[in-house]
py3Dmol code that shows the C-alpha trace and the ligand (Angstrom):
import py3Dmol

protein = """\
ATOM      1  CA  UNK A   1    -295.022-177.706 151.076  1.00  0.00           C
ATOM      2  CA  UNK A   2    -291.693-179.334 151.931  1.00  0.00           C
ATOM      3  CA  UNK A   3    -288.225-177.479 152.248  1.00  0.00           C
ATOM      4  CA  UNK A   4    -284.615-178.441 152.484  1.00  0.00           C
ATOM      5  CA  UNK A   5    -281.817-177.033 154.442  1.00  0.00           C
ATOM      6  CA  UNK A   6    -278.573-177.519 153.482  1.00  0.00           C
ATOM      7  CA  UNK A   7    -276.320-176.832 157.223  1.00  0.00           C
ATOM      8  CA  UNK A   8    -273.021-176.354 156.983  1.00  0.00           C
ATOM      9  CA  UNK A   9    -270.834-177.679 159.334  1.00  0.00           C
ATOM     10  CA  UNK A  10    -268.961-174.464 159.910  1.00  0.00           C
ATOM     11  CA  UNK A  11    -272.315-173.681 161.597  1.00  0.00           C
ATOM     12  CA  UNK A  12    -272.728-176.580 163.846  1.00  0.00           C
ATOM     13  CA  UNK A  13    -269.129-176.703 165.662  1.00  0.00           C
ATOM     14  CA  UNK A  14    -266.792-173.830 163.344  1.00  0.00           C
ATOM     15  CA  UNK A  15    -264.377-173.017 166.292  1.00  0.00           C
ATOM     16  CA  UNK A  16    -263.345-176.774 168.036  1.00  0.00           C
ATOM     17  CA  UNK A  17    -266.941-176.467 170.258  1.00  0.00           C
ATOM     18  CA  UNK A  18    -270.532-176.923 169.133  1.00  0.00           C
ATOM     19  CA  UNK A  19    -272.570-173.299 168.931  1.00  0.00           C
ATOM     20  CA  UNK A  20    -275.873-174.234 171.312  1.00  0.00           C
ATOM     21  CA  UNK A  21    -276.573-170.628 171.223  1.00  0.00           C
ATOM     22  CA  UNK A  22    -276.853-170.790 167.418  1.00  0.00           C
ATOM     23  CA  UNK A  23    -278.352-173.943 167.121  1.00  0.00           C
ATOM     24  CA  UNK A  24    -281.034-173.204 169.477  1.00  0.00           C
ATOM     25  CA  UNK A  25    -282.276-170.380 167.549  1.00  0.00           C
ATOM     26  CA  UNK A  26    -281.883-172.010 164.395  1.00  0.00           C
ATOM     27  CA  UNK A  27    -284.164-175.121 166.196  1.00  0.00           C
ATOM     28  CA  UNK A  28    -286.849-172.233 166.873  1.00  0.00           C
ATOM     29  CA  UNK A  29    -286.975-170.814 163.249  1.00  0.00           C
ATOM     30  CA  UNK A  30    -287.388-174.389 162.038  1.00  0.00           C
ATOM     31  CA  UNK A  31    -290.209-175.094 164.213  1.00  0.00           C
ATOM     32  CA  UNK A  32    -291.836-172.020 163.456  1.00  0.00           C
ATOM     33  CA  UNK A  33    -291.917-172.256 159.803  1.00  0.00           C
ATOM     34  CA  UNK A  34    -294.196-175.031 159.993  1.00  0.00           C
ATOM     35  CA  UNK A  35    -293.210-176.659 156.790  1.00  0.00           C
ATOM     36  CA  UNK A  36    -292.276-180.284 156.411  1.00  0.00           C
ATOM     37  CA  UNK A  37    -288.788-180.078 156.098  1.00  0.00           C
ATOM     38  CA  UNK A  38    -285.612-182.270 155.206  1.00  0.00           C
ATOM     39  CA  UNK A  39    -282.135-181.145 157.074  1.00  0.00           C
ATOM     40  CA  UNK A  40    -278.635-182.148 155.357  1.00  0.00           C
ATOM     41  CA  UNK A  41    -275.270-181.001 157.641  1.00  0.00           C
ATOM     42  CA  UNK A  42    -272.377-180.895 156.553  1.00  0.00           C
ATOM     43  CA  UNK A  43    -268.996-182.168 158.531  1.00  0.00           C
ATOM     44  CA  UNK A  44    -267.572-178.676 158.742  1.00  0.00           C
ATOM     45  CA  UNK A  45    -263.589-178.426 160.350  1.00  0.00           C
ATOM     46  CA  UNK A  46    -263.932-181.952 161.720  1.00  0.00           C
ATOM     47  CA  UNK A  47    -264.794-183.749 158.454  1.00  0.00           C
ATOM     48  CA  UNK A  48    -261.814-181.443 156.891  1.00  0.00           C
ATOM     49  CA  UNK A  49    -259.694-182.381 159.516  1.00  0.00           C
ATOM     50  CA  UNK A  50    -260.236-186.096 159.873  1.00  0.00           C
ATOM     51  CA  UNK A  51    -260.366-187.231 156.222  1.00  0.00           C
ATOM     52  CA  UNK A  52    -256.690-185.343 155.647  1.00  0.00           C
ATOM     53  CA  UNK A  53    -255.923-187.526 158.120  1.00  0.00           C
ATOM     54  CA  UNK A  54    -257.368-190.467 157.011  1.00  0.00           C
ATOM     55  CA  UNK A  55    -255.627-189.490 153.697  1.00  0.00           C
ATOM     56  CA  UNK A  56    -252.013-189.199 154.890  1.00  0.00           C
ATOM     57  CA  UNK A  57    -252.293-192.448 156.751  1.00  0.00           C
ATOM     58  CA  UNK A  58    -253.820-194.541 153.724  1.00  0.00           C
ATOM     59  CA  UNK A  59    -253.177-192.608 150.652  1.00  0.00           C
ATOM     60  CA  UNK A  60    -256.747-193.407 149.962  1.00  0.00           C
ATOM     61  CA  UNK A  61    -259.618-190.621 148.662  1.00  0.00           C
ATOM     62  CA  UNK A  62    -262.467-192.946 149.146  1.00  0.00           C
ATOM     63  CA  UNK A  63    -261.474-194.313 152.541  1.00  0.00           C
ATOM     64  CA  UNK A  64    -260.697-190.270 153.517  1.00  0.00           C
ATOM     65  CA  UNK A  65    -264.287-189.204 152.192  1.00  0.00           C
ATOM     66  CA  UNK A  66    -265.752-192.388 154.252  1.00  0.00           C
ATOM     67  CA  UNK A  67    -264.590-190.757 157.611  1.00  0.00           C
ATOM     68  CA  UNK A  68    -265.396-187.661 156.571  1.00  0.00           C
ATOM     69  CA  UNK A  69    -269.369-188.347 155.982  1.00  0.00           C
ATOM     70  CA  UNK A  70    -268.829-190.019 159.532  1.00  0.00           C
ATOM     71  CA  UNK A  71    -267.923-186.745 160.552  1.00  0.00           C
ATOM     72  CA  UNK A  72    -271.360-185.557 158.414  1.00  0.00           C
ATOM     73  CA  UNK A  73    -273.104-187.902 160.444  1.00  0.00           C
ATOM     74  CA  UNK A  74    -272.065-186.730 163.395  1.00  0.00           C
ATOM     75  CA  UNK A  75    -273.800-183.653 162.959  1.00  0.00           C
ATOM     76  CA  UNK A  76    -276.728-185.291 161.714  1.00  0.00           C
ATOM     77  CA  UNK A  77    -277.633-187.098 164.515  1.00  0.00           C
ATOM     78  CA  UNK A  78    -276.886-183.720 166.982  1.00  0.00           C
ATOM     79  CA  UNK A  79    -279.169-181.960 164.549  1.00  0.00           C
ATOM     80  CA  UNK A  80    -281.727-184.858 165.303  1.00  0.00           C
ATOM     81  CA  UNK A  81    -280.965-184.554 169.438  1.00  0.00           C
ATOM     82  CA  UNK A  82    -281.689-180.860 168.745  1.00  0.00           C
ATOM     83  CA  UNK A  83    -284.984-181.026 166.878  1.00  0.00           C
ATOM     84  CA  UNK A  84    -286.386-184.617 169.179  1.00  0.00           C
ATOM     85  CA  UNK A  85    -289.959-184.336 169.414  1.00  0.00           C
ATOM     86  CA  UNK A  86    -290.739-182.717 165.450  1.00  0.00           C
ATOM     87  CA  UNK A  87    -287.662-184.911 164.000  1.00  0.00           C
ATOM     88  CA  UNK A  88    -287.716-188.549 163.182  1.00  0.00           C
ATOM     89  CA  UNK A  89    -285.792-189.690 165.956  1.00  0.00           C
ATOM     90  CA  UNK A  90    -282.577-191.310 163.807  1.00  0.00           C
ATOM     91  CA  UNK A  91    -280.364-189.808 161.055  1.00  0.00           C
ATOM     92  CA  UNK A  92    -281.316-191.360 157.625  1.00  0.00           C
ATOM     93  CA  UNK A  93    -278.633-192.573 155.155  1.00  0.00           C
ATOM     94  CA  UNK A  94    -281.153-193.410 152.529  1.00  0.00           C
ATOM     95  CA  UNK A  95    -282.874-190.722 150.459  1.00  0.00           C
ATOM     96  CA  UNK A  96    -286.290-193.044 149.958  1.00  0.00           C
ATOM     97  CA  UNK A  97    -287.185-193.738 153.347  1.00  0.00           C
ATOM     98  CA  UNK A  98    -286.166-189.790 154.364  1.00  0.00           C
ATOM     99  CA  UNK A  99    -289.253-189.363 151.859  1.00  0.00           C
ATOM    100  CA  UNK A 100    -291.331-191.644 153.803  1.00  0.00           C
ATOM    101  CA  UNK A 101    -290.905-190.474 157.348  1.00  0.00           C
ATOM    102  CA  UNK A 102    -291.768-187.488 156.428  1.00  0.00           C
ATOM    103  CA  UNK A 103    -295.308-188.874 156.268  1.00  0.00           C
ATOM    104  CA  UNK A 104    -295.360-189.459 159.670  1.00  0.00           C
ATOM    105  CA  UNK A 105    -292.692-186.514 161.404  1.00  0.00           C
ATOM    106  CA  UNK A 106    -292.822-182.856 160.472  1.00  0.00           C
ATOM    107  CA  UNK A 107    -288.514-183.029 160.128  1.00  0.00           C
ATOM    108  CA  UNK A 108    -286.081-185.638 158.416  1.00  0.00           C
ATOM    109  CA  UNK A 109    -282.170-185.172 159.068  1.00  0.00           C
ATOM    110  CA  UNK A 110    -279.569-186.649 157.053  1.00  0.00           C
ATOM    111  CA  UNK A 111    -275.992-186.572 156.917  1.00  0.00           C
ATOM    112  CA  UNK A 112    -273.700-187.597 153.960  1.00  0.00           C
ATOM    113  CA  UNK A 113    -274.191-191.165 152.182  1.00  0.00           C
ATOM    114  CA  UNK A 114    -271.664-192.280 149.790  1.00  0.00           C
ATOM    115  CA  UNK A 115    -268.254-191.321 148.802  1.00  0.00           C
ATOM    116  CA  UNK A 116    -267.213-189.062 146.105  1.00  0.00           C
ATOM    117  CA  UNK A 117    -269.961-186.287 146.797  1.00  0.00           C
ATOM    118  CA  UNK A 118    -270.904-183.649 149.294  1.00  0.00           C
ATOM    119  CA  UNK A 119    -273.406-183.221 151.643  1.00  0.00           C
ATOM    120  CA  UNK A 120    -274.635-180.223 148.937  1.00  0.00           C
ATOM    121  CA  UNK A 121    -275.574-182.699 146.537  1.00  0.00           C
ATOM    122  CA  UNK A 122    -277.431-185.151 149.294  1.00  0.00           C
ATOM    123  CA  UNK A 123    -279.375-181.783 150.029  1.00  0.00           C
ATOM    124  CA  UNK A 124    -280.442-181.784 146.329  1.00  0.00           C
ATOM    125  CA  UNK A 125    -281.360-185.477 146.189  1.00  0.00           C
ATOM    126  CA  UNK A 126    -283.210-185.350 149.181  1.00  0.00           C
ATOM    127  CA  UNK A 127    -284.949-181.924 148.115  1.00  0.00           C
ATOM    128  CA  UNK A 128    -285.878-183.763 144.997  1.00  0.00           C
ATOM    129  CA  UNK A 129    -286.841-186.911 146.568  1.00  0.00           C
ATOM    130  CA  UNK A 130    -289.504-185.358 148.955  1.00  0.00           C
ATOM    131  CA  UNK A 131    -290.614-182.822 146.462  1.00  0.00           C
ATOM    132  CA  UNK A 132    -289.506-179.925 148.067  1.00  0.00           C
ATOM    133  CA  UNK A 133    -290.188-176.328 146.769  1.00  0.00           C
ATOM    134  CA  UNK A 134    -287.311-175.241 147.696  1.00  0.00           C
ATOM    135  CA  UNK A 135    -283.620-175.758 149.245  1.00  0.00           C
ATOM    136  CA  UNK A 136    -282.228-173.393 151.585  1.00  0.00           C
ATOM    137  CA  UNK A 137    -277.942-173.148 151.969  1.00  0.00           C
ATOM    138  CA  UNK A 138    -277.027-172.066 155.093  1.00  0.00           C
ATOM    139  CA  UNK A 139    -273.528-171.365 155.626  1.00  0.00           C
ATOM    140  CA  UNK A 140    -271.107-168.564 156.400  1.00  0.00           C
ATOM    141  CA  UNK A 141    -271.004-167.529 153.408  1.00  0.00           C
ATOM    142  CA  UNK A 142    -273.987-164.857 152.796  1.00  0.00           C
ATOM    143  CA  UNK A 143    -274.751-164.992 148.927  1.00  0.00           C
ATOM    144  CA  UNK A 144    -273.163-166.173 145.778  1.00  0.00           C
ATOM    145  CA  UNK A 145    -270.109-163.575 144.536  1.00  0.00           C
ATOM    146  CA  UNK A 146    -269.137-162.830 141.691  1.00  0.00           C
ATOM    147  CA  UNK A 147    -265.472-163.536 142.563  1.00  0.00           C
ATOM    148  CA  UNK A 148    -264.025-164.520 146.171  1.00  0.00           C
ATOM    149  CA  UNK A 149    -264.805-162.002 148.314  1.00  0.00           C
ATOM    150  CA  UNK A 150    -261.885-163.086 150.935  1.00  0.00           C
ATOM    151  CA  UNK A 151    -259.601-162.376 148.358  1.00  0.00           C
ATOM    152  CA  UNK A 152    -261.360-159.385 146.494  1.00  0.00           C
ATOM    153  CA  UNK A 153    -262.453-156.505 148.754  1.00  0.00           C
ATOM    154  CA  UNK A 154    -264.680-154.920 145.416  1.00  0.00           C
ATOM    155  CA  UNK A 155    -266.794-158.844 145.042  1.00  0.00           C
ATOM    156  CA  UNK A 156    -270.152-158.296 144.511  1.00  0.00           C
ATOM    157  CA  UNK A 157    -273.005-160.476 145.195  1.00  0.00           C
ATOM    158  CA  UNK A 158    -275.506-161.415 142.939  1.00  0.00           C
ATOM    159  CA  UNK A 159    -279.091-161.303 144.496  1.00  0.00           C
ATOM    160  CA  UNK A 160    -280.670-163.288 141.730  1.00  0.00           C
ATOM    161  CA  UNK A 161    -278.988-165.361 139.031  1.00  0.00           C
ATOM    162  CA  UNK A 162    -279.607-168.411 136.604  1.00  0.00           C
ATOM    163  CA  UNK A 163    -278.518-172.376 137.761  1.00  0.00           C
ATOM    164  CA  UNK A 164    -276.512-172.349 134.483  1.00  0.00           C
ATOM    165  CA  UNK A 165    -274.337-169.107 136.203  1.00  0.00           C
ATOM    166  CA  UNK A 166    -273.992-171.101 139.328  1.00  0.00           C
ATOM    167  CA  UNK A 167    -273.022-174.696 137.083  1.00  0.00           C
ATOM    168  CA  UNK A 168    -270.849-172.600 135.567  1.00  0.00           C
ATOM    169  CA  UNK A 169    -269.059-170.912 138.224  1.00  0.00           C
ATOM    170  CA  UNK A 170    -269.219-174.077 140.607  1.00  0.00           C
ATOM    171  CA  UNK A 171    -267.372-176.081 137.713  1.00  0.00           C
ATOM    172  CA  UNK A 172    -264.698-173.820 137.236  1.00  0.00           C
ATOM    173  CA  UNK A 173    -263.229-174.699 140.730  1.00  0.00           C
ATOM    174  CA  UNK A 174    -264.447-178.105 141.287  1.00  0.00           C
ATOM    175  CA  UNK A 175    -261.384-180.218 142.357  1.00  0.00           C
ATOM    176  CA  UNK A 176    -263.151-183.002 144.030  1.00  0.00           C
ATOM    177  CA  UNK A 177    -261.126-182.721 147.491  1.00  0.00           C
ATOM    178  CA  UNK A 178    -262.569-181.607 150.670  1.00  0.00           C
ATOM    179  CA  UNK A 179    -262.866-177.930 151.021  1.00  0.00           C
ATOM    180  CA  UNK A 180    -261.249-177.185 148.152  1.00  0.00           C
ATOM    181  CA  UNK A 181    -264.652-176.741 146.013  1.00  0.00           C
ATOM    182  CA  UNK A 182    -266.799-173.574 145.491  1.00  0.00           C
ATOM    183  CA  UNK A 183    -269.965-172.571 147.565  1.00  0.00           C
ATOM    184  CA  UNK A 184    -271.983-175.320 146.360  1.00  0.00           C
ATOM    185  CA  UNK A 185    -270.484-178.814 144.883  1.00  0.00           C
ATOM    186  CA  UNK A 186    -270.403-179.017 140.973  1.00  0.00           C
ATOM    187  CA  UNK A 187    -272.668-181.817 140.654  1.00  0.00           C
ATOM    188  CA  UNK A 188    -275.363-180.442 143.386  1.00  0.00           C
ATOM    189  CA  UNK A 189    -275.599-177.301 140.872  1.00  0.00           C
ATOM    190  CA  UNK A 190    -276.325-179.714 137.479  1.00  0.00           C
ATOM    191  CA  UNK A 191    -279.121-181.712 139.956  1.00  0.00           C
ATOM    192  CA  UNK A 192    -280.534-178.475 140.628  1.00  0.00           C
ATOM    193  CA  UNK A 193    -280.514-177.533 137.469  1.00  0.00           C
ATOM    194  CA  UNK A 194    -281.901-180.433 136.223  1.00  0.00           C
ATOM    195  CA  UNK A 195    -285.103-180.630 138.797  1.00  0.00           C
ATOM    196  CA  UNK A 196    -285.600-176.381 138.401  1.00  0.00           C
ATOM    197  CA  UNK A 197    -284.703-176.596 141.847  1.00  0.00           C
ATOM    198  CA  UNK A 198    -284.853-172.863 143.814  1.00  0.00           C
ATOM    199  CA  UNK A 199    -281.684-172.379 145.491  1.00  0.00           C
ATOM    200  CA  UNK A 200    -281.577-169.795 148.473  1.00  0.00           C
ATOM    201  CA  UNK A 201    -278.030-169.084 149.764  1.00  0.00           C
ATOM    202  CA  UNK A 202    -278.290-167.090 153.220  1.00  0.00           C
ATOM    203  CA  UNK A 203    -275.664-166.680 155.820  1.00  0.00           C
ATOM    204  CA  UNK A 204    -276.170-168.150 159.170  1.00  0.00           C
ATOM    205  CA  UNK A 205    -275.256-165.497 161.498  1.00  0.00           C
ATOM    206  CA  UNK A 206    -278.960-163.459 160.511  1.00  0.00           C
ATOM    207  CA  UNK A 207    -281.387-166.437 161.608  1.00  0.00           C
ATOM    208  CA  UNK A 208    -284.230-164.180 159.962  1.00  0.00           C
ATOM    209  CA  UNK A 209    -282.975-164.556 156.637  1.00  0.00           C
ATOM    210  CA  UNK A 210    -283.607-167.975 157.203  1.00  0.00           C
ATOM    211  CA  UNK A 211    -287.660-167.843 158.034  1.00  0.00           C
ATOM    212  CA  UNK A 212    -287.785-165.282 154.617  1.00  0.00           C
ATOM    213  CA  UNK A 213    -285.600-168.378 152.576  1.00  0.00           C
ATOM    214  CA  UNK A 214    -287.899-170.886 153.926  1.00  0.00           C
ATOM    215  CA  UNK A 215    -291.097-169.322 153.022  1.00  0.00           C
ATOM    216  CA  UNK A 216    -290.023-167.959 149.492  1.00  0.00           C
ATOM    217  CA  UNK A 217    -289.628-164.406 150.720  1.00  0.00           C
ATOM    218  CA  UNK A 218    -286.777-161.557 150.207  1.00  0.00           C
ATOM    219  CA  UNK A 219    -283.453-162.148 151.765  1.00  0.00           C
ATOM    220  CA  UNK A 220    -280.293-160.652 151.512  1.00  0.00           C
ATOM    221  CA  UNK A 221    -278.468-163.654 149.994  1.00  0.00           C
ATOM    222  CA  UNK A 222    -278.612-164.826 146.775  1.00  0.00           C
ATOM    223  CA  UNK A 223    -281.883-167.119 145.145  1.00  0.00           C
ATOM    224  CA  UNK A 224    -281.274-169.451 142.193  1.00  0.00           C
ATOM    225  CA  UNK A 225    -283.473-170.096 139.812  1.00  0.00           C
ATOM    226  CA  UNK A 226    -284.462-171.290 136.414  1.00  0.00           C
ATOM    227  CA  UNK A 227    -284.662-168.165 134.030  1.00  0.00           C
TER     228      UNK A 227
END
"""
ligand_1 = """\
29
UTP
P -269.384 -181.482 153.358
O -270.625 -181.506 152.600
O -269.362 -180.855 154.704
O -268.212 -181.001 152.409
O -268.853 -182.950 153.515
P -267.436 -179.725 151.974
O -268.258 -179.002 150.972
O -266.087 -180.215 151.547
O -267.266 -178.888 153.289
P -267.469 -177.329 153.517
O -268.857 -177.008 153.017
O -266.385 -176.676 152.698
O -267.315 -177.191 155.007
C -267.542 -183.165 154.040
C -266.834 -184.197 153.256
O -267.459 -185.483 153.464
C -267.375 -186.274 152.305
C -266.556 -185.465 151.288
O -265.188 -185.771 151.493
C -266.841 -184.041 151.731
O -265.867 -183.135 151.278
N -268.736 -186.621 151.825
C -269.842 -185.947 152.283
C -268.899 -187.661 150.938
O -267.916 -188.270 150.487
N -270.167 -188.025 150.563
C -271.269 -187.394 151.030
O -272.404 -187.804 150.667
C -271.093 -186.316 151.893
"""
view = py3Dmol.view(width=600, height=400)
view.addModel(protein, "pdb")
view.setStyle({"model": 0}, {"cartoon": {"style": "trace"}})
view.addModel(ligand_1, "xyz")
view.setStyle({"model": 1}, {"stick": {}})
view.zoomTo()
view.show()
């Protein structure tokens, strides 16, 4: 059985400084799981940061997304320093030969790969790519809401719900700018939808939620499926 794990970059380095403590215990539930597994990070502040730079000084989207999946990459090759010794050494830009290590090394990491996207909808190709049974969001954000719950107090979560709800819902406020879209990019939810891939969105700051996503079990976030 393979998994994905979609990492946020809020997770890796949220505050200006890279959580160890975090990322160590996240490095222990991965190794623990056993399962062949595919990690996709995000770029977090720093990719946000950077490509509105990038964007003031050359007016240009696909130039600003460009150094922002540097910034993607970035992560992806910490996330590789972190997990040396189960991981393929290097950070993969190409979806095919992710597949194919994974023949030889328990863990693949990738960061983002072309312009346009998000590293949401890399996680999808690369679950679908290496057949996984399953991708696993981790963020800080704990589930999928039924509205935002930073703005609405009374949002409540859904534990379960359809891939159509979440295509739905992840349409609705897809502007195609850097943090500007919903939990989980518009086009990641229509590739999930269209594999039957099992979503699992679990917030990072309870690592056990994590092992439960990974192996199928009960979590307190929210699973996606096709109903
Ligand atoms: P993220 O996946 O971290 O994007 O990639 P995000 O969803 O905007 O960030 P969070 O989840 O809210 O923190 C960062 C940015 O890198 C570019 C896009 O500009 C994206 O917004 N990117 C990433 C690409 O252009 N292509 C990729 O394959 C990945």
């Amino acid at each position: 059985m393979a998994v994905v794990i979609s990492l946020g970059g809020s997770m890796i380095n949220g505050t200006g400084s890279v959580d160890r403590a975090f990322l160590r215990e996240f490095r222990e539930i991965v190794l623990k799981s056993k399962e062949k597994m595919g990690i996709v990070t995000g770029g977090g502040k720093v990719a946000r940061e950077y490509a509105s730079a990038a964007r003031e000084f050359c007016g240009n989207n696909y130039v600003a997304d460009e150094v922002a999946i540097a910034a993607t990459k970035l992560n992806a090759a910490l996330a590789a320093s972190l997990l040396r010794g189960a991981a393929h050494p290097g950070v993969f830009h190409d979806f095919t030969k992710a597949a194919a290590a994974l023949g030889k090394h328990d863990v693949v990491v990738m960061g983002g790969t072309i312009p346009g996207i998000t590293t949401d909808t890399d996680a999808v190709l690369l679950a679908e790519a290496i057949g996984a049974e399953r991708l696993v969001n981790l963020s800080n954000v704990d589930g999928i809401y039924d509205s935002d719950p930073k703005k609405n107090p009374s949002a409540k979560m859904f534990s379960r719900m359809s891939h159509a709800q979440l295509a739905k819902m992840a349409q609705e406020s897809d502007q195609r700018m850097p943090g500007t879209n919903f939990v989980f990019d518009s086009v990641a939810c229509k590739l999930a939808a269209r594999c039957g891939m099992e979503l699992h969105f679990v917030g990072g700051k309870n690592l056990k939620e994590l092992g439960n996503a990974i192996k199928g079990k009960r979590h307190s976030g929210t699973v996606v499926s096709t109903e």
